[in-house]
N, C-alpha and C positions, 0 to 999 in steps of 0.2 A: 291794489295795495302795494305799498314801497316794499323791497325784499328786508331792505335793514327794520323792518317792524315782523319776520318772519321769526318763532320761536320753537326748536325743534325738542319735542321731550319722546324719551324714548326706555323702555321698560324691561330687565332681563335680568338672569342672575350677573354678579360682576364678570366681566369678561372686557378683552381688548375689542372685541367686534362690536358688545354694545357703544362701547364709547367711540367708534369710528364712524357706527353708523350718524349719530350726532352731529361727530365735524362734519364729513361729507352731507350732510342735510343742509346745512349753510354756505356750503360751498367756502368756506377759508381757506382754501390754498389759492384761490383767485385773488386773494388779498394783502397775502403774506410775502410779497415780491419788494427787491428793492433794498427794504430795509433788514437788518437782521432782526430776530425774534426774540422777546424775553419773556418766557410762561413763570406767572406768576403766582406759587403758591400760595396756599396758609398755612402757616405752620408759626401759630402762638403759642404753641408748647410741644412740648417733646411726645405728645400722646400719640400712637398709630393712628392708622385711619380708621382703624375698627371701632374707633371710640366714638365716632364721628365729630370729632375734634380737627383733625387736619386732612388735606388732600390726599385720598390715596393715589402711591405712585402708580395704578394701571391706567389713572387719567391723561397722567403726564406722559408715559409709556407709549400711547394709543397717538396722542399730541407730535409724539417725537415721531413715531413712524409713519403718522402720513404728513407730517410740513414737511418731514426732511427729503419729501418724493420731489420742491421746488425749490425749496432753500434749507441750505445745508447749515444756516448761519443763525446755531439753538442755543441758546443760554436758559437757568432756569433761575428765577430770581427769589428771595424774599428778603427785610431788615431785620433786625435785631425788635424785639418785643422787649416791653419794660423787665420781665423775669422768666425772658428765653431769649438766647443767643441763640443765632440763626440756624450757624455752626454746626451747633449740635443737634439740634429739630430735623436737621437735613440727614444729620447721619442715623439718629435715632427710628427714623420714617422712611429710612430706606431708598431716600432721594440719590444721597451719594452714591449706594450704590448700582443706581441708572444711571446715572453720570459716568460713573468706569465705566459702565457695559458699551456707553453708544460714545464715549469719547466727547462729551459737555461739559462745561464748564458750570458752576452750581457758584453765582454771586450772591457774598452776602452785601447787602445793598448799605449796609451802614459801615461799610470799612472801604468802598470807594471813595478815592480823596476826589477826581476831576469829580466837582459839580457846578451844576448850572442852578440859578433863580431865576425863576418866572411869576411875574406878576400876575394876580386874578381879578378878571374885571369881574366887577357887579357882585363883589363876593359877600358872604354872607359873616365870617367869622377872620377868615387872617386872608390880609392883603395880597401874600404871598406866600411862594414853595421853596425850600430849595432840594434841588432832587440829584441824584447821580444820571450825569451825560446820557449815560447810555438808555436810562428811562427813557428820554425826550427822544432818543434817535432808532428805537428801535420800535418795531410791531408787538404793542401788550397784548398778551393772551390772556386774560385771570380766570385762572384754573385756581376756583372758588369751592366751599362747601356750603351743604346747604345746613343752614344751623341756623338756633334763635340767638339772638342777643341782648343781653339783661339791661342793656341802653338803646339801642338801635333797633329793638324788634328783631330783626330778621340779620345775616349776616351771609350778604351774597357777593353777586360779582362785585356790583358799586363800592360794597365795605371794602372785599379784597384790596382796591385800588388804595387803600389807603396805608397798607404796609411799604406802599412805594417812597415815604417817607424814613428818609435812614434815619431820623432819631432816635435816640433806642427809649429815650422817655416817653412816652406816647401818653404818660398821663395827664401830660401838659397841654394837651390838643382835646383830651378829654373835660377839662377845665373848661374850654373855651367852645366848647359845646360839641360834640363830635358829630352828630347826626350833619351841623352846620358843616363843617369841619370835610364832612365826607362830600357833599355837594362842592365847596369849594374846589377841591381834588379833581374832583370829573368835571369840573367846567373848564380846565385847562389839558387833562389825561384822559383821552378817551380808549377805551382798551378797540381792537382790531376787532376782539372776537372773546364771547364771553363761555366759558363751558361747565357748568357748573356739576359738583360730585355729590348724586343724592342717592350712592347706593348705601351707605351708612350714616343716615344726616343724623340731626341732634334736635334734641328739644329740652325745655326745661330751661336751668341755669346754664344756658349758652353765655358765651362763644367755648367754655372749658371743661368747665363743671356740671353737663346736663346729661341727658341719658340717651345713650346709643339708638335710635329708633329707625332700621330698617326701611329701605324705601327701593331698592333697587331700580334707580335712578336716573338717567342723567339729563341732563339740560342744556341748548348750545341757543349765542345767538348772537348777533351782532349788534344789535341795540342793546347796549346795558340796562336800562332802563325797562325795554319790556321784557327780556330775559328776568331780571330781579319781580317783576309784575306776577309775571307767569309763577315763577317760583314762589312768591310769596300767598298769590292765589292757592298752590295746589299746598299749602302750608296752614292754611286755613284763618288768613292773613288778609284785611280789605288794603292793598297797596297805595290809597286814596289818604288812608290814614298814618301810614308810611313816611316819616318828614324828610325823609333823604331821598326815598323816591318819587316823591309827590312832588317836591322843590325840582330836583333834576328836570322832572317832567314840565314845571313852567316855566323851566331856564331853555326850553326847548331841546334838552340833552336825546331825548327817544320820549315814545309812545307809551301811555300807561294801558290804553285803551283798545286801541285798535289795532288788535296783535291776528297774524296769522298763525295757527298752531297746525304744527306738521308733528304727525305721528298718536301719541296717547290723548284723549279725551281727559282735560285736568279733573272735569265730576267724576270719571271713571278711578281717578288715583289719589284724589285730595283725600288727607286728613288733618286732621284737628291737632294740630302740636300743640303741645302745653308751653306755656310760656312762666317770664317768672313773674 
């Protein structure tokens, strides 16, 4: 079995050791060479992580100190949301203040002027992106949450990728169908490595307004694709029925199926999220 179809989930109170055990199960620092890094939160609102609303910083914390053992060259990214600037989500969640600590630079992705357009073959919803330089030129990490979403189902790694859009309108992409929308995204932005944060995930009226639900968590993988499977699996979720990861998967993006699971047994930890 191919390693990029490997999904590593692994189970503890929050701590920096569980989340490292994660990275190093996929081996990302073999991967992260080259180019510079940009981990890519969520953070759609100003809520902490304890809400299970946005990433907590011990994900990103864990992220920083073992890439920065091969490249020192860490950015941590999100855009503007239609009724949160990025700004202040970052400061709010305690982002900035890992930023001071290790000397990072915290981009908000919609106040970069150099950008680039790239066209999307075979797309489903808009023809094209256009995205800040350094999206295109650097290693995505998306340091994801695990949380449901009241259009999407599920809101994992593949959704993360779509904050890479600096519009700060986002409703306008919701218009034109966003599940589409999302596929589109990953057929041109493939993240390096996915790690998703399910020590406080969310259920209910996700991705804001749902309820804090406990999971002590986490998830790494480098197929988006079965990463978001996996997750969606132990969420209690058929990922078949999943249009953005279902699509990804016959755009040939990763594996819905034939996943390697390193670590927890998903029947051992699946529950039932309520959705809305």
């Amino acid at each position: 079995m191919n390693a990029a179809s490997q999904v590593a989930i692994f189970k503890g109170p929050r701590s920096l050791e569980i989340v490292k055990k994660a990275i190093k199960a996929i081996h990302i620092n073999d991967r992260i060479l080259k180019k510079p890094i940009l981990i890519k939160v969520n953070f759609i609102t100003t809520k902490t992580w304890e809400t299970g609303a946005t990433t907590d910083p011990i994900i990103v914390e864990a992220l920083i100190q073992e890439i920065s053992k091969v490249n020192k060259e860490i950015s941590i990214g999100e855009s503007d949301a239609t009724l949160t600037q990025a700004d202040h989500a970052a400061k709010a969640t305690g982002i900035l203040d890992l930023c001071d600590k290790y000397g990072i630079q915290f981009n908000n992705l919609s106040k970069i002027k150099d950008q680039i357009t790239i066209k999307i073959p075979d797309y489903e919803s808009i023809k094209q992106i256009t995205i800040p330089r350094i999206v295109l030129e650097s290693h995505i990490i998306s340091a994801a949450k695990m949380k449901t979403h009241m259009d999407t189902t599920v809101t994992l790694g593949l959704k993360n990728m779509f904050g890479l859009l600096p519009d700060k309108n986002k409703n306008k992409f919701h218009s034109k169908g966003i599940s589409k929308v999302i596929v589109d995204i990953n057929r041109v932005l493939r993240p390096t490595a996915v790690v998703i944060d399910g020590f406080v995930a969310m259920e209910g009226n996700g991705p804001v307004s749902g309820t804090a639900l406990p999971m002590n968590l986490v998830l790494s993988g480098i197929d988006p694709v079965s990463t978001d499977a996996t997750a969606s699996r132990i969420m209690g979720f058929d990922p078949h029925r999943i249009y953005h990861i279902r699509r990804c998967y016959d755009k040939g993006l990763g594996e819905i199926d034939s996943i390697a699971i390193l670590g927890e047994k998903i029947n051992n930890i699946k529950k039932k999220f309520k959705s809305t």
